[in-house]
N, C-alpha and C positions, 0 to 999 in steps of 0.2 A: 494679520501680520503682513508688511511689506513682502514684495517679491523678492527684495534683496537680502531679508534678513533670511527668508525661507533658504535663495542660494544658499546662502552663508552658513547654512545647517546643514547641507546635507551629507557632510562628511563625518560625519557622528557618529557613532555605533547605534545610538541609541533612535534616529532618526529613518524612517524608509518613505521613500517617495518611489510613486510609480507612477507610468503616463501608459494608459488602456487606447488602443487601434482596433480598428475594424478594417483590416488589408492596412491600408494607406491614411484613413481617415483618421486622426486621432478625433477620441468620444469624448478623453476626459483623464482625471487624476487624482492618486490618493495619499495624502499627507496624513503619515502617523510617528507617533511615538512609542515607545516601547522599553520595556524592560523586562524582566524574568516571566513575572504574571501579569500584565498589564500590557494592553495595547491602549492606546488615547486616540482616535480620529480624528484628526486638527481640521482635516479638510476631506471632500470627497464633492469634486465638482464634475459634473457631465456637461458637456459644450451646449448651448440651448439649441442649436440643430437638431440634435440629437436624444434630449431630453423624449420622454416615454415611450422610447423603443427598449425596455429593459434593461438598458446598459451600469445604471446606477444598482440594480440589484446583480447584476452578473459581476461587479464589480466589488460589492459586498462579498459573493459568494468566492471569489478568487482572493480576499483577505481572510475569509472563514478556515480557507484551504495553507497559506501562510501564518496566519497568527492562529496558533492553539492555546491560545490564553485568553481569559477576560479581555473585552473590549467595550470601551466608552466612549461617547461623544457626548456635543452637548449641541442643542439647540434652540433659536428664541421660545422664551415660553411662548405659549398660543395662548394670546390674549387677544379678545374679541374686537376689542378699541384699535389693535395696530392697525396702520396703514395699510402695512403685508400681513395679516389674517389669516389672508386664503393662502397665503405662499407659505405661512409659520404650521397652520394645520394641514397641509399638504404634506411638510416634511417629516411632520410627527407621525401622518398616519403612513407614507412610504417607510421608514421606518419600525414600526409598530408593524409591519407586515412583515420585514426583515428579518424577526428576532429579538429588536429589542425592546428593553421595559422601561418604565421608568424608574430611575435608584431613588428617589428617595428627597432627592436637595437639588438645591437650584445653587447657583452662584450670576454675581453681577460682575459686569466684567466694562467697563469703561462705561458705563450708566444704564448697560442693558442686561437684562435680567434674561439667564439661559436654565437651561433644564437639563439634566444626564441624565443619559439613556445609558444601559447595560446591558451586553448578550453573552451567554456563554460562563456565568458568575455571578458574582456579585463584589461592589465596589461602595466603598464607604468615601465619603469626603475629603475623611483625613488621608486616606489611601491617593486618591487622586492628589490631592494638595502633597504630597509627598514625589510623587513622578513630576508634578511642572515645576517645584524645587528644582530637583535632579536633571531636568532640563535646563532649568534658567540657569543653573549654579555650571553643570558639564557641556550645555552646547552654547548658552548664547553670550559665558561667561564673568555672568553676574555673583560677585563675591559676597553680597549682605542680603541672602535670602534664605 
């Protein structure tokens, strides 16, 4: 998603953005969606400076602490053939040490084939495909969806 669309969200009910520091440093940031029972983690980046000093999971564990609901994300399947391989099975297995599982279904999303991960619940398809409705239709104000 553009950075401008992202701005353009973030005054939503439905949307939470946070930006994580260490003093002065910022490490990193986390883009989610939400609703009653559903959290969706659109994004969750750690700066690559900063990448495996724990920060990615301390920042997991401060959204564990704010959302008391199911949460999902989604990421490339790991497939052996990708270019990024080791980058796609790196983030499933950080991840997979996190909490989360895998729900179930995959979705392709502009030619690339991803995977949802669940912690805290369980989430079906049609559940998800219902929140990025709710999204597209309430923040980014798409009428025919």
């Amino acid at each position: 998603m553009p950075f401008r669309v992202l701005r353009r969200t973030l005054f939503s009910p439905l949307v939470y953005c946070f930006a994580y520091y260490d003093g002065d440093v910022f490490v990193g940031f986390a883009y989610l969606v939400a609703d009653n029972d559903l959290a969706y983690l659109f994004y969750l980046a750690v700066t690559e400076e900063e990448r495996g000093k724990g920060y990615g999971t301390s920042i997991l564990r401060s959204l564990r602490g704010i959302f008391s609901q199911t949460m999902v994300l989604d990421i490339e399947e790991c497939d052996p053939r990708a270019k990024n391989a080791a980058q796609r099975f790196r983030r499933r297995d950080f991840y997979e040490r996190n909490g989360f599982v895998y729900a179930g279904f995959k979705a392709t999303y502009y030619g690339v084939c991803y995977e949802s991960f669940v912690r805290g619940g369980t989430c079906g398809k049609e559940r998800l495909v219902q929140l990025f409705k709710k999204y597209r239709r309430e923040v980014l104000g798409e009428r025919n969806v």
